[in-house]
N, C-alpha and C positions, 0 to 999 in steps of 0.2 A: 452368245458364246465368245468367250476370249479371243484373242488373236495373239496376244504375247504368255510367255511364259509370266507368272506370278511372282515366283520367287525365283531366285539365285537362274542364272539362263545355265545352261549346260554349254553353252558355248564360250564365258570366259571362263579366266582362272589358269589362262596359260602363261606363265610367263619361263625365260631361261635363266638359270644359274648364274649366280655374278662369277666372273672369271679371274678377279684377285690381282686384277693387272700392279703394274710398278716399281718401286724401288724396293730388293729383298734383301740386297746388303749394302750397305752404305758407305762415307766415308770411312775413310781410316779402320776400317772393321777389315778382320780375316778373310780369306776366300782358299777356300782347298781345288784345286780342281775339277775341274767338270759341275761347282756350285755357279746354280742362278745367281745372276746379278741384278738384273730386270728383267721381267716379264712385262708387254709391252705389244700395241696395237700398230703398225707402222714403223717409223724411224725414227721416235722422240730423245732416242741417244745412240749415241753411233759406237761399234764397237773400236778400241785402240790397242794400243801393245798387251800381246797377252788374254786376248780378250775375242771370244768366235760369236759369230749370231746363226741362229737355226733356223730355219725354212719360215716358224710362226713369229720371227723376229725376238725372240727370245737371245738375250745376254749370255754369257757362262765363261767361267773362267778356265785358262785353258792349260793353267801351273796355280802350283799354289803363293800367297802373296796378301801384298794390305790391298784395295782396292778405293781407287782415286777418281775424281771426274775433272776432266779441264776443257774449255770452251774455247774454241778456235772460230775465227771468221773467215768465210766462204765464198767465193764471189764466184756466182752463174756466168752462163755466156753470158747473158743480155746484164751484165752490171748491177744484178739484184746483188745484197751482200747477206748470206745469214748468219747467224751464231749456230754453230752445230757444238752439241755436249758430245764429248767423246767419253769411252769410261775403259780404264786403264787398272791394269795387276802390277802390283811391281813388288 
């Protein structure tokens, strides 16, 4: 008698939904209010003038406006420096 299943196992076949992360509007491109601007896992752009982040670190604009990104450096306590992308409505 067998001891594994033969064909297909009932046990995979699971997997989750992809969740669309990234950039939804870009440079120089319009932004109405309360539009995504990123959707995004962490802190890969930080929000700037004009611009709120929501609890799942989600972007959105917070007037309407073009929408811009501009890259400042950062310097930690301990003298690490980083580039942080900011993203700005103007």
């Amino acid at each position: 008698m067998a001891h594994k299943k033969a064909q297909w196992s009932t046990n995979n076949g699971r997997d989750s939904n992809a969740k669309r992360l990234w950039v939804k509007i870009f440079w120089g491109l319009e932004a109405r209010s309360g539009n995504i601007i990123v959707r995004q896992k962490w802190n890969k752009f930080w929000p700037g003038e004009w611009v709120s982040q929501g609890h799942d670190f989600t972007l959105y604009a917070n007037r309407d406006g073009v929408v811009s990104f501009q890259e400042k450096k950062r310097v930690r306590f301990d003298g690490r420096v980083y580039k942080d992308i900011y993203v700005l409505v103007k």
